[in-house]
C-alpha positions in Angstrom: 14.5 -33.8 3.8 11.4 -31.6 5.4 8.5 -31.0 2.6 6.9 -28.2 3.2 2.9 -28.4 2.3 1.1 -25.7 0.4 -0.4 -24.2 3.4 3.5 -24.0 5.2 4.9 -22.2 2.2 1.6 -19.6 2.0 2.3 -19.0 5.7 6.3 -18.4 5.4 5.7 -16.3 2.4 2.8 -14.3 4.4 5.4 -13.7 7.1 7.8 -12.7 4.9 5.6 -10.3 3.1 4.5 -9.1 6.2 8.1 -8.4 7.3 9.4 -6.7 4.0 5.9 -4.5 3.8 6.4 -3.7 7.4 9.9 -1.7 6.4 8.3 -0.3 3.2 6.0 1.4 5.3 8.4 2.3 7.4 10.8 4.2 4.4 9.4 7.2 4.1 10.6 7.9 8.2 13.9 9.9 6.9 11.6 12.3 5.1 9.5 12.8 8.3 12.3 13.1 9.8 13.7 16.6 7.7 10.0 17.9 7.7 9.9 17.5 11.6 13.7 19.1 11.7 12.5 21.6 9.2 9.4 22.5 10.6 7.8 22.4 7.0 6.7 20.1 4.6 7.0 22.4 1.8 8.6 20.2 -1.7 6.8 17.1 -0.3 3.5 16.0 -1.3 0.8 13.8 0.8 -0.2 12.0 -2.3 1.7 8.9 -2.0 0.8 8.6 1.6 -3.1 8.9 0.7 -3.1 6.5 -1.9 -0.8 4.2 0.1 -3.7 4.5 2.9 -6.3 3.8 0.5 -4.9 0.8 -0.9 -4.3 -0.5 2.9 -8.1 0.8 3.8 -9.4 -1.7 0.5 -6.9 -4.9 1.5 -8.2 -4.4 4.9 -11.6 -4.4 3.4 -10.6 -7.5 1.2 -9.6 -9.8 3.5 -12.6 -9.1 6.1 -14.6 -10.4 2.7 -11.9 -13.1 2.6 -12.2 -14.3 5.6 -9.5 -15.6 7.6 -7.0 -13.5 6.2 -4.7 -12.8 8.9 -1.6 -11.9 7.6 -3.4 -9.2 4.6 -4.8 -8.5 8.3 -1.8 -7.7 9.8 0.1 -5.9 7.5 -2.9 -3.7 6.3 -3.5 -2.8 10.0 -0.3 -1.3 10.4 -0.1 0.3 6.9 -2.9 2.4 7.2 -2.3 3.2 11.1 1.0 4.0 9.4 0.2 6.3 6.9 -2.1 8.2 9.1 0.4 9.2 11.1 2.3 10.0 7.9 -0.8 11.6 7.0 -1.3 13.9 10.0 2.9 14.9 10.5 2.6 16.4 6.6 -0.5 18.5 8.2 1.1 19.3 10.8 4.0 21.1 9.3 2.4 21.9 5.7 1.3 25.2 4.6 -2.2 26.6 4.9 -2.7 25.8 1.1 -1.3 21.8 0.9 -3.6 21.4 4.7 -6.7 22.7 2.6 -5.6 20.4 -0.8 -4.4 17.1 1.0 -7.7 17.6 3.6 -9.6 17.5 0.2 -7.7 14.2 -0.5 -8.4 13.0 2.4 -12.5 13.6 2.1 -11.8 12.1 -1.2 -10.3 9.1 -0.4 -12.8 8.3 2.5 -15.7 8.8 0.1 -13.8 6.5 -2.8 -13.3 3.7 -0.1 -16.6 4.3 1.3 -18.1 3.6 -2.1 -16.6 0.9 -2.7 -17.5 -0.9 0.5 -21.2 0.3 -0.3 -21.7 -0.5 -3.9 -19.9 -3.8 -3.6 -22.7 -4.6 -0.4 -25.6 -3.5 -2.5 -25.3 -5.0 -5.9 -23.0 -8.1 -5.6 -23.1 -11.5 -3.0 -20.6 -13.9 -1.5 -17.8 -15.0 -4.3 -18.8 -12.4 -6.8 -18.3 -9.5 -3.9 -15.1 -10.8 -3.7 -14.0 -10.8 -7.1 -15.4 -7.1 -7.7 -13.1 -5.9 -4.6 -10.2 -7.9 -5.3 -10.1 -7.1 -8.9 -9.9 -3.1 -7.5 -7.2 -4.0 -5.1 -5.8 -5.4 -7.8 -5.3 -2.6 -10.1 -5.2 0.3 -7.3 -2.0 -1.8 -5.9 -0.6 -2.0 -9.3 -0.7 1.8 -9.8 0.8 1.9 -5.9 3.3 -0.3 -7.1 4.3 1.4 -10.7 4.6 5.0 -9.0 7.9 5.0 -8.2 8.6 4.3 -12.4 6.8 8.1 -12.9 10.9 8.8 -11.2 12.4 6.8 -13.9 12.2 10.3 -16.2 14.0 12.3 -13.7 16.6 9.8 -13.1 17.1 9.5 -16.8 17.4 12.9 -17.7 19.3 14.3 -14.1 21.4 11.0 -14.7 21.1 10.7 -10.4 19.5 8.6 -9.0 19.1 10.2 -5.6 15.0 10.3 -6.3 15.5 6.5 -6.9 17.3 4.9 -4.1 18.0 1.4 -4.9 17.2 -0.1 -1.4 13.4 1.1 -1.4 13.2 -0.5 -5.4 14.7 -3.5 -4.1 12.5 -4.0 -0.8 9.3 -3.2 -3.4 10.2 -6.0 -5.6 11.0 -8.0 -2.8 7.7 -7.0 -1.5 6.4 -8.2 -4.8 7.7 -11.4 -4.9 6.8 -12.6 -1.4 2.9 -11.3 -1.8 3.0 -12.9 -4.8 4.2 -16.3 -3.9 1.5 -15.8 -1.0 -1.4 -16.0 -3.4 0.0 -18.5 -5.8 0.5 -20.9 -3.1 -3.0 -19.8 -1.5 -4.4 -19.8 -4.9 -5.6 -15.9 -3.8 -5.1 -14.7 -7.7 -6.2 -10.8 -6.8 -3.3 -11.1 -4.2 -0.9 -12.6 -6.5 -1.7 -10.0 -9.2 -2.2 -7.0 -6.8 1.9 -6.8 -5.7 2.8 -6.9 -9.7 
């Protein structure tokens, strides 16, 4: 019987979060799809897409503090390269008003990410950096994780659940899992907590 060390098992759950996170990002391609065959993007929103970008932009940020982080690496890479091209197909098609708004967003979101990469470089060092970013990946991730629940009161009272389909909630809570078993067995607790 093969044992697997603690390092093995942190690199096969990497991987395998890097796989299942890989096709999360890649779900929302049907809906390009209809905006690109509708030429409009009018009923959709960019929000999801912008805050999916900024939690990629602050893992990417994490694991350059990390160091040696090559799978949040990976994965982040591709998310926010991703949801830029998301980002811009929305712009694209949407209406004068949504391109001002999700431009807005955008500015936003640059300047949010920008300050935490600034204030985290001025006023904390080393370990304690770490903690202060990791503890905001932490919660932004959990609040990127917990959106899809805001559908949960449509579902309940449309009794469909055609806002809900059950093999994006499954890949995000086998998303979960996998991240999570990545920083238990790397003892990376802002990782473990962040896919929760």
């Amino acid at each position: 019987m093969v044992q697997l060390s603690v390092h093995d098992l942190s690199f096969m759950f990497g991987i395998l979060g890097n796989i299942v996170s890989f096709i999360v990002f890649l779900a929302p391609v049907p809906t390009f799809y209809k905006i690109y065959k509708r030429n409009s993007s009018e009923g959709f929103q960019a929000i999801p897409y912008l805050v999916a970008l900024f939690s990629a932009g602050l893992l990417l940020y994490y694991a350059y503090l990390k160091k040696n982080a090559y799978l949040i690496v990976s994965i982040n890479g591709f998310g926010c390269v991703i949801e830029l091209a998301y980002i811009s197909l929305f712009l694209f098609y949407a209406p004068r008003k949504s391109q001002i708004f999700t431009g807005w967003l955008m500015l936003l979101i640059v300047g949010a990410l920008g300050m935490v990469m600034l204030f985290s470089y001025v006023f904390a060092k080393g370990s304690e950096r770490v903690m202060i970013v990791g503890w905001i990946c932490a919660v932004i991730n959990v609040a990127v994780f917990a959106a899809p629940l805001s559908i949960m009161r449509q579902v309940i009272r449309t009794k469909s659940v055609e806002f809900m389909p059950f093999t994006l909630s499954l890949f995000l809570t086998l998303c979960a899992t996998m991240w999570f078993f990545y920083g238990f067995f790397k003892k990376d607790f802002y990782i473990a907590v962040s896919y929760q």
